[in-house]
C-alpha positions as CSV (number, residue, x, y, z in Angstrom):
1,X,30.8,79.8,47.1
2,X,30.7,76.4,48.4
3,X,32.9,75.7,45.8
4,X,35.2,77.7,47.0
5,X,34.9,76.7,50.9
6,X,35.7,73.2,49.5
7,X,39.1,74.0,47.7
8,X,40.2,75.7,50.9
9,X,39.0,72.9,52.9
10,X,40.9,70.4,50.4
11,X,44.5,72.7,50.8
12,X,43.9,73.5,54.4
13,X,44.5,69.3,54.2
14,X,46.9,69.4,52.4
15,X,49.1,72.0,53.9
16,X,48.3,69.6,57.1
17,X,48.8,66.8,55.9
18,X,52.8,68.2,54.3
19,X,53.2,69.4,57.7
20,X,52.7,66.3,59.5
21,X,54.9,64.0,56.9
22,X,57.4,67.0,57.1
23,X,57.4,66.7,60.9
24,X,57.5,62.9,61.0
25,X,60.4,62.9,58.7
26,X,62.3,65.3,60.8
27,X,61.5,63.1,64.0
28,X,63.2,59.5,62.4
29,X,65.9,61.5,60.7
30,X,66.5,64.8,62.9
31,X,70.6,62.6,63.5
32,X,70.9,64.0,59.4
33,X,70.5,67.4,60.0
34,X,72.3,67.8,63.6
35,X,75.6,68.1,61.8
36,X,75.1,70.8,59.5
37,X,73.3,73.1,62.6
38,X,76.6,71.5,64.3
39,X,79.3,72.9,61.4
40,X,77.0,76.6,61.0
41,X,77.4,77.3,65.0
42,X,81.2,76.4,64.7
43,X,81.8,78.4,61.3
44,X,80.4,81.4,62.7
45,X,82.3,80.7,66.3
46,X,85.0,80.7,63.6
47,X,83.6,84.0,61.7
48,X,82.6,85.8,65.0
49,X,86.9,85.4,66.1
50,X,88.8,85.5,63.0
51,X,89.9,81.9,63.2
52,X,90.3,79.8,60.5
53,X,88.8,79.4,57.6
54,X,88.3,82.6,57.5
55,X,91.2,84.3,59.2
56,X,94.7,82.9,60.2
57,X,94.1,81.9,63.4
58,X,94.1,78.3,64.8
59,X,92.0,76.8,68.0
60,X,95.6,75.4,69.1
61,X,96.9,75.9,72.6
62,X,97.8,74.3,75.2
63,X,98.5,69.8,74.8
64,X,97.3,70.2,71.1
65,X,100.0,73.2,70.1
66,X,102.9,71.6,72.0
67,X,102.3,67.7,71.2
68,X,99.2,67.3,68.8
69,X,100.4,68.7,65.9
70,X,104.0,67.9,66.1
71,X,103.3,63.9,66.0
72,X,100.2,64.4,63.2
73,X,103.6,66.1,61.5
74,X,105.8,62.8,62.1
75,X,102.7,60.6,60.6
76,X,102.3,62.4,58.0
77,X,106.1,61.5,57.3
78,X,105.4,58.2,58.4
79,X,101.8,58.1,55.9
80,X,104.7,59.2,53.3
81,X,107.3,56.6,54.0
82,X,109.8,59.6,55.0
83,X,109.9,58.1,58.9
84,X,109.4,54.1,60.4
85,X,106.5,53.2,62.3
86,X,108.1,50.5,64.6
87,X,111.1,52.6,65.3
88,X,111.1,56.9,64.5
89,X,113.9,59.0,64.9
90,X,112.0,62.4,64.8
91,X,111.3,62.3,69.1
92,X,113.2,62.1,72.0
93,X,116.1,60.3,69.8
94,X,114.5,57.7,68.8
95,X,111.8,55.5,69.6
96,X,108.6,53.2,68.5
97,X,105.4,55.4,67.6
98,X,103.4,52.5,68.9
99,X,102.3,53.9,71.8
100,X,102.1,57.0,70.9
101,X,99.8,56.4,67.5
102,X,97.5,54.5,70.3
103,X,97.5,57.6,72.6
104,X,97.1,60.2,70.4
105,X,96.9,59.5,67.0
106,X,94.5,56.2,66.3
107,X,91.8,57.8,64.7
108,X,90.1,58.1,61.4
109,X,90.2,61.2,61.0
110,X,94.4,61.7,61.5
111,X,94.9,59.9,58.1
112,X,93.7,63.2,56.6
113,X,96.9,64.6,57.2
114,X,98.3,63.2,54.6
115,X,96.5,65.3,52.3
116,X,97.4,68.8,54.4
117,X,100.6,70.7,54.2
118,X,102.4,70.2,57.3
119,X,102.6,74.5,57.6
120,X,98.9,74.1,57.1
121,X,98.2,71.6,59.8
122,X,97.9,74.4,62.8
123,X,95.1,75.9,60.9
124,X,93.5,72.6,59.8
125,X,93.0,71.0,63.4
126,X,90.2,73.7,63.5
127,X,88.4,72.1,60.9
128,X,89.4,68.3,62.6
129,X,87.7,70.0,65.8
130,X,84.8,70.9,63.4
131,X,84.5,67.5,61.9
132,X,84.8,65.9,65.2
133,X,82.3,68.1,66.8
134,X,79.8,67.1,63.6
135,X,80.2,63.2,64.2
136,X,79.3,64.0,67.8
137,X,76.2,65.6,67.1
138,X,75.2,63.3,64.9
139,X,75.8,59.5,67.1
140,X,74.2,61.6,70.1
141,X,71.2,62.5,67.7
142,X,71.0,59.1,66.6
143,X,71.2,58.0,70.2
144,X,68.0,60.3,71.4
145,X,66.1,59.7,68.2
146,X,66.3,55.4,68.7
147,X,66.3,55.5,72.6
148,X,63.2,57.8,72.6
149,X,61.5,57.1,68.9
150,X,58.4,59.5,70.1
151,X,60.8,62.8,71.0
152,X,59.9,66.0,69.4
153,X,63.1,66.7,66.8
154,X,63.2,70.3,68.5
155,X,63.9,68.6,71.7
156,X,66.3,66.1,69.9
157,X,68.5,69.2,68.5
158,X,68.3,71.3,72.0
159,X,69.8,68.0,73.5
160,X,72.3,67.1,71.0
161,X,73.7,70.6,70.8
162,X,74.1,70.7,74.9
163,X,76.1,67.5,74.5
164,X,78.3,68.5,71.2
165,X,79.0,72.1,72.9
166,X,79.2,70.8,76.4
167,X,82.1,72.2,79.0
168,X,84.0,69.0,78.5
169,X,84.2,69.2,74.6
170,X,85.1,73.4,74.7
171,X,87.7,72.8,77.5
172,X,89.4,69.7,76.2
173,X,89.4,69.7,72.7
174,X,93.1,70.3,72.4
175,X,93.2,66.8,73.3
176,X,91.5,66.0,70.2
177,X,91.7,62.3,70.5
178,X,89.1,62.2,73.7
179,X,86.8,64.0,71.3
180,X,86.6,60.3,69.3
181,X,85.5,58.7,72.5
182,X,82.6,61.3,73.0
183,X,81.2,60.3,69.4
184,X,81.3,56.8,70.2
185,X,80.1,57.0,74.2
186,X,76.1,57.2,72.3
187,X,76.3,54.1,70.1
188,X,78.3,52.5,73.1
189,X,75.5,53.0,75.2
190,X,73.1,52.0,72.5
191,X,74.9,48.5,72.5
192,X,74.8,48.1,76.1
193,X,70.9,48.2,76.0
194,X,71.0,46.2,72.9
195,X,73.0,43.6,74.9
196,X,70.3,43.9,77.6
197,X,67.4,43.8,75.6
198,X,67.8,41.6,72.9
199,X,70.8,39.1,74.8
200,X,73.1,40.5,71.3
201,X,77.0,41.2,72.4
202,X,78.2,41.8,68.6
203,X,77.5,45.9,69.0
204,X,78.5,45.8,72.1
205,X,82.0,44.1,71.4
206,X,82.3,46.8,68.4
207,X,81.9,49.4,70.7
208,X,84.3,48.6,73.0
209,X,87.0,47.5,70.9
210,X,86.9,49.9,69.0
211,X,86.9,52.7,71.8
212,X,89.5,50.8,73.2
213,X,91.7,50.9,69.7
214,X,90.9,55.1,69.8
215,X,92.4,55.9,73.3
216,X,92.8,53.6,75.8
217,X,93.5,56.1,78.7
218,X,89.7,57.5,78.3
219,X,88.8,53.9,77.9
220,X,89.4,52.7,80.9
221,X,87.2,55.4,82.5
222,X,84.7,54.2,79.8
223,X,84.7,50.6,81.0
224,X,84.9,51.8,84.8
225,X,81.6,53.8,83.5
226,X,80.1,50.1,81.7
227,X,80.6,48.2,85.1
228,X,78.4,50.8,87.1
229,X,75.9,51.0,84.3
230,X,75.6,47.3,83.8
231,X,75.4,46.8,87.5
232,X,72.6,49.4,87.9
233,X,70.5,48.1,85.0
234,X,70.2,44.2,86.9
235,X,69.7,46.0,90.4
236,X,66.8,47.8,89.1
237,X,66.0,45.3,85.9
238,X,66.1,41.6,88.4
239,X,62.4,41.4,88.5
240,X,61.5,42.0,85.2
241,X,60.7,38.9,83.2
């Protein structure tokens, strides 16, 4: 009998001890799973309204139906050497897709078009939104789980998921570019306290260049945004050694 009261004793500890290494692991790594919870919710937001994949309607409306798509249509022409970079005759009779690439267009994620159908690309910007919406969870995971090591993971997810579904990503997501600058706002913000911390501008200078290089429209509010924050941190950080 005493026997017995030991073996339960010994997996009693050892269910404990799984459960704590289990837990700890889902605390330094939670920023792994946020984007899989994040692509579920939006497949069955998907499921739930017959929207692609699994019906044939697209997410488009609005900035996204009537200018998104049409210039991811002229990249992908100019991806395939079928239109000029510097000077494209496909809009308003001619002109350089500089600006426009810079505005709209200058991230990763629109070289992907190249491997889409162009009668396909109404129905694939649901899946960019998708992919867009997974990076976001993930830097804003990553964010929570290095600014506050000791958070609970549940806490972590309930956070990142108010920030990946928040009002300005589900009423602005037709301009799909901004949605860039919300995955990179976290690690931004991240550099900024690395800058202030550890005296380390590198991040920081990654950040903001490369925000910049995604939309500088949103960027300007984002350095507007850096100013305050910066100015707020030495008001309240001037007496600390």
């Amino acid at each position: 009998y005493g026997f017995e009261l030991d073996q339960k004793g010994y997996e009693k500890e050892r269910l404990l001890k799984i459960y704590e290494n289990t837990k700890s692991i889902l605390n330094r790594f939670v920023f792994f799973l946020l984007p899989i919870i994040t692509c579920i919710i939006f497949l069955l937001i998907c499921k739930a309204n017959d929207l692609y994949p699994f019906g044939n309607y697209s997410i488009a409306w609005c900035d996204m139906k009537q200018q998104v798509i049409p210039l991811l249509n002229s990249f992908k022409d100019i991806l395939e050497g079928k239109q000029g970079f510097s000077y494209n005759l496909s809009h308003a009779g001619g002109m350089s897709f500089f600006s426009v690439y810079f505005f709209f267009l200058s991230s990763p994620f629109s070289y992907l078009v190249v491997f889409i159908e162009k009668s396909l690309l109404p129905n694939f910007v649901n899946l960019l939104v998708m992919f867009k919406l997974m990076v976001i969870s993930f830097t804003f995971s990553y964010y929570v789980s290095k600014k506050y090591k000791n958070v609970n993971c549940l806490i972590n997810i309930a956070l990142t998921l108010l920030y990946t579904f928040s009002i300005y990503t589900l009423m602005y997501y037709q301009n799909i570019m901004w949605l860039d600058i919300v995955y990179m706002f976290p690690l931004l913000i991240l550099s900024l306290d690395h800058l202030l911390e550890k005296n380390k501008f590198i991040p920081y200078l990654i950040c903001i260049t490369t925000i910049v290089l995604f939309n500088y429209y949103i960027s300007f509010m984002v350095i507007c945004f850096v100013i305050f924050y910066m100015g707020l941190q030495f008001i309240f950080k001037k007496d600390d050694p």
